[in-house]
N, CA and C of each residue as an Amber inpcrd file, in Angstrom:
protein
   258
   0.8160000  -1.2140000   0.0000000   0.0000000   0.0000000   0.0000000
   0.8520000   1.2670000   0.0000000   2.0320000   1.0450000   0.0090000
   3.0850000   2.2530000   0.4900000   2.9520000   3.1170000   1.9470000
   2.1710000   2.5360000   2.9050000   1.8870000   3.1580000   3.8170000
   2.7610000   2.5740000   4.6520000   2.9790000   3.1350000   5.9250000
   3.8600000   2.5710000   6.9300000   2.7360000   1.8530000   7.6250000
   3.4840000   0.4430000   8.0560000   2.4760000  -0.3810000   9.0120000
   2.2710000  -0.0960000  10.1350000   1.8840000  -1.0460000  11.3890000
   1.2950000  -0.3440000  12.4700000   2.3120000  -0.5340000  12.8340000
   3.8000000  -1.4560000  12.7980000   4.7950000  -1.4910000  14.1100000
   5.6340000  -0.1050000  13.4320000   5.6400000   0.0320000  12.1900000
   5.9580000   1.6380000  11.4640000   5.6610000   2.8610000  12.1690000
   4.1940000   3.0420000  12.0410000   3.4380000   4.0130000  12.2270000
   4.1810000   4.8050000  14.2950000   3.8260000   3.4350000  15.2780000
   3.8140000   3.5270000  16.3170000   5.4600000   4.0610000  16.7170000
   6.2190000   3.5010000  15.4410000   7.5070000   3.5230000  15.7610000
   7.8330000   5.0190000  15.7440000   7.4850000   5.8270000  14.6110000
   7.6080000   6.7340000  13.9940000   6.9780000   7.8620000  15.2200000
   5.5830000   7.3840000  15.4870000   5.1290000   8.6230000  17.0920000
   5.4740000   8.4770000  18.5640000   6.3170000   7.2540000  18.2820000
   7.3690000   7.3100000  19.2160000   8.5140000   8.3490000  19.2280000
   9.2940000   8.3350000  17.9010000  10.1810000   9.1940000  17.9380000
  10.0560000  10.7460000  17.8370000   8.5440000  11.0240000  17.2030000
   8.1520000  12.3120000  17.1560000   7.8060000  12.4980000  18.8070000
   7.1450000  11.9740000  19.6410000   6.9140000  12.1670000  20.6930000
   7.8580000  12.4470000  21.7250000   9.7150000  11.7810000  21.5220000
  10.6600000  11.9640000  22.2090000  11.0400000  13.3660000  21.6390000
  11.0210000  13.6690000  20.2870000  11.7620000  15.3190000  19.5940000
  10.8500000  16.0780000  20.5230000   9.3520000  16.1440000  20.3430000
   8.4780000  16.9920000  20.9540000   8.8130000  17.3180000  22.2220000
   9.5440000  16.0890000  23.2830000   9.2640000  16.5020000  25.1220000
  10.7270000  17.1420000  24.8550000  11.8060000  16.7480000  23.8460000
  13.0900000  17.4860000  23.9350000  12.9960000  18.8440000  23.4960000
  12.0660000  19.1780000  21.9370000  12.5120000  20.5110000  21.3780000
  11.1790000  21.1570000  21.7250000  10.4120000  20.4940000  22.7940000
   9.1900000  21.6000000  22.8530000   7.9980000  21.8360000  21.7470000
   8.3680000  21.2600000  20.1510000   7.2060000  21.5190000  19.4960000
   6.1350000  20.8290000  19.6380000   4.6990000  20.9220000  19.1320000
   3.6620000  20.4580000  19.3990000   3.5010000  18.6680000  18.1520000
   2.9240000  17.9540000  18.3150000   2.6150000  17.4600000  17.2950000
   0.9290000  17.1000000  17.0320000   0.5910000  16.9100000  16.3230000
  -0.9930000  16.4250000  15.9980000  -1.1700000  15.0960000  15.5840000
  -1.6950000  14.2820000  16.1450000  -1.5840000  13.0100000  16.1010000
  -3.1750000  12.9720000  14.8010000  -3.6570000  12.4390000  14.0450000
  -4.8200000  12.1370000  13.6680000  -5.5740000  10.8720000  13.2690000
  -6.7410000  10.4010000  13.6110000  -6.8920000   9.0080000  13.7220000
  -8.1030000   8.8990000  12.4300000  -8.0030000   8.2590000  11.3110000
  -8.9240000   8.1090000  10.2970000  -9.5930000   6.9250000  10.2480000
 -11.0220000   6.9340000  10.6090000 -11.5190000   5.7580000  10.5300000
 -12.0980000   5.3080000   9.2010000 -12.0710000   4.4330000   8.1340000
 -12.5650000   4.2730000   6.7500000 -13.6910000   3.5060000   6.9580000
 -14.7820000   4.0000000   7.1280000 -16.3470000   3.6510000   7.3930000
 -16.2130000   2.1170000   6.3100000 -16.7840000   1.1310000   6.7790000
 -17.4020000   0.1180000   5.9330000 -16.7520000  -0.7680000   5.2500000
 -15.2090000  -0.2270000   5.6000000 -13.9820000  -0.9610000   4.6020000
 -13.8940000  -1.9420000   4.8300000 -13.8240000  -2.5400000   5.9570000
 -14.2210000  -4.3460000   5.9920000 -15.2340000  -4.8870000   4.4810000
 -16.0200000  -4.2000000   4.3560000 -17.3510000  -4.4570000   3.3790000
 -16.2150000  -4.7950000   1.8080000 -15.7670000  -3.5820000   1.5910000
 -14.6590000  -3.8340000   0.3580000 -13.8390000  -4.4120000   0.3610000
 -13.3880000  -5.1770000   1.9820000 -12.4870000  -6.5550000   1.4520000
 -13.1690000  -7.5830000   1.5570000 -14.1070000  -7.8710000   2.1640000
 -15.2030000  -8.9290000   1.8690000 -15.6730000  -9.3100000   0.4710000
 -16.2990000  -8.0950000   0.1320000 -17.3020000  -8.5990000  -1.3030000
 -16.4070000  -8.0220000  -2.5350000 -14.6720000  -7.3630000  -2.2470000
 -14.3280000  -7.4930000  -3.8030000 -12.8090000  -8.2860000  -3.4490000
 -12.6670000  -8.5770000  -2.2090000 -11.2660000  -9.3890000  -2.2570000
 -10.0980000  -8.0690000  -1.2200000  -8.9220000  -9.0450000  -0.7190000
  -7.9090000  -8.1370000  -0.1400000  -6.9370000  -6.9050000  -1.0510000
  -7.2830000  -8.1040000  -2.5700000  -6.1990000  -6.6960000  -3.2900000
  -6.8710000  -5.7210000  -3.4190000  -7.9220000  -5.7750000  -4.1750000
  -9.3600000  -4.6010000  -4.1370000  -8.4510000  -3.8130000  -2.8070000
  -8.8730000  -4.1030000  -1.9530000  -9.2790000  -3.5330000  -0.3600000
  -7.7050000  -2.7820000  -0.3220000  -6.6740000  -3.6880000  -1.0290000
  -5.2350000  -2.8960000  -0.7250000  -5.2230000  -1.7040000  -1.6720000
  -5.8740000  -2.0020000  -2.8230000  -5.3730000  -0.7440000  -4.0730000
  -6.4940000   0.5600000  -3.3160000  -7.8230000   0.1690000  -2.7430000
  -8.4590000   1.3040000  -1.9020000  -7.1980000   1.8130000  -0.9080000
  -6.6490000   1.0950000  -0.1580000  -5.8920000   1.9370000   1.0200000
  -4.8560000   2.4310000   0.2430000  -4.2040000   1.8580000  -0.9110000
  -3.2110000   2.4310000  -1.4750000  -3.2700000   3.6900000  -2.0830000
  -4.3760000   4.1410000  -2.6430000  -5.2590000   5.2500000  -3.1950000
  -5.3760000   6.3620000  -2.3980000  -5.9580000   5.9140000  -1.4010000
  -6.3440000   6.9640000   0.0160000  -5.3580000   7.4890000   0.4350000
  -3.9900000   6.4020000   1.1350000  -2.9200000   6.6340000   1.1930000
  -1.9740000   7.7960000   0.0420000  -1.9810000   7.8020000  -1.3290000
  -1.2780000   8.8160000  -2.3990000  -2.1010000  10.0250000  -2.0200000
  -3.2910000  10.1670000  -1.8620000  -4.0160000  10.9300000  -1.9870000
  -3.5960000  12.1220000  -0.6440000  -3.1240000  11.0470000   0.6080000
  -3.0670000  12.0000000   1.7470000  -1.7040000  12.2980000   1.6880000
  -1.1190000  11.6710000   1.2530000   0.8380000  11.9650000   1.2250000
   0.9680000  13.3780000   0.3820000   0.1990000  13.4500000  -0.6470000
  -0.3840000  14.5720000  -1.6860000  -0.6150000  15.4910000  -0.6020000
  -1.0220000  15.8450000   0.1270000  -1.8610000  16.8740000   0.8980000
  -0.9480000  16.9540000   2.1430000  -0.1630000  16.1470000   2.3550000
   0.8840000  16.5440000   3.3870000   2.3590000  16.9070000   2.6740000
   2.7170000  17.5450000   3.8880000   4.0160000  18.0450000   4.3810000
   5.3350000  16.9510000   4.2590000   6.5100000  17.0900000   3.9830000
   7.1680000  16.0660000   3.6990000   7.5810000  15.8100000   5.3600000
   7.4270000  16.4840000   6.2260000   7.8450000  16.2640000   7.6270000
   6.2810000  14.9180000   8.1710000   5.7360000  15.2590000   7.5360000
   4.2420000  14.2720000   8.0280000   4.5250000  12.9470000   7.3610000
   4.0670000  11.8410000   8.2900000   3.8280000  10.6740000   8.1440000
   2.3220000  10.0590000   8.1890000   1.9810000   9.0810000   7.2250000
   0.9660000   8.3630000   7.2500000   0.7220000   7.0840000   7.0310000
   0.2790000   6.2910000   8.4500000   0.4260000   4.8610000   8.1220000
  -0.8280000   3.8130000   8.8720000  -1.2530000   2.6470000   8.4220000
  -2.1860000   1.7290000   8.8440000  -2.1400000   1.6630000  10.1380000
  -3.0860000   1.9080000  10.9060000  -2.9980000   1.7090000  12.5020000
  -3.4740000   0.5840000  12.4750000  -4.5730000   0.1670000  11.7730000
  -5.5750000  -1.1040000  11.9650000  -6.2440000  -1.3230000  11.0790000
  -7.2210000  -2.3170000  10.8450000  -7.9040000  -2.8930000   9.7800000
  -8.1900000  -1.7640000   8.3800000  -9.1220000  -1.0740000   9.2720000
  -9.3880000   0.2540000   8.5780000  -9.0540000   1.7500000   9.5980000
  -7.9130000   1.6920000   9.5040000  -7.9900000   2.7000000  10.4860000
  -6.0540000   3.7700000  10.2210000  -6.3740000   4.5850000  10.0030000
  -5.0780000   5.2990000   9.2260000  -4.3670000   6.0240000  10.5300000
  -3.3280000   6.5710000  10.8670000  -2.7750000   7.4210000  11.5680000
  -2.0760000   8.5340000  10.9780000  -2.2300000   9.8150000  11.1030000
  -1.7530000  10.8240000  10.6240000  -0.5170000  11.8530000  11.5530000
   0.5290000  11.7280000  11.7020000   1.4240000  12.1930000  12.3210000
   1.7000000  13.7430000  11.9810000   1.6840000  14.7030000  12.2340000
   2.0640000  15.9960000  11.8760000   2.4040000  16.5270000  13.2570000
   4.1110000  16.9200000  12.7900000   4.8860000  17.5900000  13.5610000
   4.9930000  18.8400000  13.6020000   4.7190000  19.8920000  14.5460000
   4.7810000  20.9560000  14.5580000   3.1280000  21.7030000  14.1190000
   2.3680000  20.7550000  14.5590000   0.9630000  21.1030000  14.4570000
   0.2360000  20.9270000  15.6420000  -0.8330000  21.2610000  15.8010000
  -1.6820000  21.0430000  16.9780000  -2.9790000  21.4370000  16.8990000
């Protein structure tokens, strides 16, 4: 999917979370839930269901910051990391 996985994702707001208590900036954590997406790997298959997260995924990397990260927390469920936001 090109997304970072969940041991990725967690790894990654780990280390933003240690810069933050050292350099003081804020970060914004964001949690995306994809309504129903179980449904699209059910009735069209897992690749279906991967080229959807893979999609969603270009789409938000597009709209972020190269300092921002975005990766699978869970089934359907995205994490949005932005440093120096709040």
């Amino acid at each position: 999917t090109g997304l970072l996985n969940r041991s990725g994702v967690l790894e990654a707001m780990a280390e933003e979370l240690q810069a933050c208590a050292h350099g003081g900036h804020p970060l914004a954590v964001v949690l995306i839930d994809l309504d129903h997406f179980k449904l699209v790997n059910d009735e069209h298959g897992h690749l279906v269901g991967d080229a959807v997260l893979a999609k969603v995924g270009a789409r938000l990397t597009a709209c972020l910051r190269d300092s921002d990260k975005v990766g699978r927390y869970g089934g359907e469920e995205l994490l949005l990391l932005l440093p120096g936001m709040s």
